[in-house]
N, C-alpha and C positions, 0 to 999 in steps of 0.2 A: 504493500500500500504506500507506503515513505517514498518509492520510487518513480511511484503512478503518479505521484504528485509533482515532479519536476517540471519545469514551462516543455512544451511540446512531446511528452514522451506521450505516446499512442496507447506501447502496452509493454511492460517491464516484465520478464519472468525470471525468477532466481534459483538457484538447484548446486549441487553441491558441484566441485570437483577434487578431484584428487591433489595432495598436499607434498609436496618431496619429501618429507620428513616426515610425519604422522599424520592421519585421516583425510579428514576434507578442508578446502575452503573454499568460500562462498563465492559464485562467480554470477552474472545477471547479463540479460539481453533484454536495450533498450531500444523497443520503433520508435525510429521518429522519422517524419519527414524528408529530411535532408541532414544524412551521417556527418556531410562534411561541416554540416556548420556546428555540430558540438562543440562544447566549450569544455574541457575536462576539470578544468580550475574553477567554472562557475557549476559546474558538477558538486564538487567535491566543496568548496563553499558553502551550496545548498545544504549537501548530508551533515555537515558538520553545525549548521542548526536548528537540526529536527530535534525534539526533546524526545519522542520517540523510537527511534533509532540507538540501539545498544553500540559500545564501540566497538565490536566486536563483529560488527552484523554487518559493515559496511563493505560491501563487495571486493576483494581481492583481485578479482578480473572482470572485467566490462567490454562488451559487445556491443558496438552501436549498430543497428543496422535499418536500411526500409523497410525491409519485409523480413519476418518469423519466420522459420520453417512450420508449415502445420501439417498433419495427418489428413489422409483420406477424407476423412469427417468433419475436416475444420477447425480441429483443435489444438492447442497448441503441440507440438512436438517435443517435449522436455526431455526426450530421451535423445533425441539427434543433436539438441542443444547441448546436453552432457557427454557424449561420445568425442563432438568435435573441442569442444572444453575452449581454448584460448587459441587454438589454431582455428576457430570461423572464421567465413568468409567478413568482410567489412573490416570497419573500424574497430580493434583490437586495445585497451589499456590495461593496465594491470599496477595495483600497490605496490612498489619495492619494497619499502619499510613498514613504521607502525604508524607514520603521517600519512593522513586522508590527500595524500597527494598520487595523482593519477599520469603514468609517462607510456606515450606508445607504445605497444608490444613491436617490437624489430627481428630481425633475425638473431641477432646478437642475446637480444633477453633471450629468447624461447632457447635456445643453444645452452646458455648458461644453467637455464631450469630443467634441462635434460640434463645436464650433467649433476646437479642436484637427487638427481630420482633416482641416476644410477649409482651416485657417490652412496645414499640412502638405501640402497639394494629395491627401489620401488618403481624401476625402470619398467617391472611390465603394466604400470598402470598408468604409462603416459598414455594422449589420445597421439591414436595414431596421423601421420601425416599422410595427406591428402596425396593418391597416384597419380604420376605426371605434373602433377604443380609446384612449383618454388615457393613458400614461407613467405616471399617477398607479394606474390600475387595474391594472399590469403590473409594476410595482418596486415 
């Protein structure tokens, strides 16, 4: 809901992903409009104050995108959302730290965070990368 409420988002959905180091964290896909005009800073400004929002809740990786993936029925897809995890198609951000600060995912992060998974022994739980595409067409 905290998300639903940002100027132009259409429709937020949030769902876990897998963490380099232990369990999950919280990763979210926002419609909106026009990806390209997101503002990540006036993002992350917003989340930071919602009284609602735990500090702990606020998305780790963010998907901007125009259109959801939905099922057959028209529903959202939350499982195609979780599979492709921070390698979706669109605009791609992701927390470095423990500041509500939001920096493009690049080749270079996602690189880094696989070396993490494997440093971690939790390499088989990265989302797999997209057949025939470069990282660079996808983040």
């Amino acid at each position: 809901r905290v998300l639903s409420r940002y100027p132009g988002v259409l429709l937020a959905a949030v769902y876990p992903v897998p963490d380099a180091r232990t369990g999950d964290q919280v990763m979210a896909t926002l419609q909106v409009p026009d990806p390209e005009d997101f503002d990540p800073d006036a993002f992350a400004a917003f989340l930071e104050v919602q009284p609602d929002l735990g500090t702990k809740w606020a998305p780790r990786f963010l998907s901007v995108v125009a259109d959801v993936p939905v099922t057959a029925t028209q529903k959202l897809n939350k499982a195609s959302l979780g599979r492709e995890a921070w390698l979706a198609s669109g605009s791609v951000y992701h927390r470095p730290g423990r500041d509500l600060v939001y920096e493009k995912l690049d080749e270079r992060s996602v690189e880094s965070l696989e070396r993490l998974f494997r440093q971690n022994g939790r390499a088989h739980l990265l989302p797999l990368r997209p057949t025939g595409t470069d990282i660079k067409e996808t983040v």
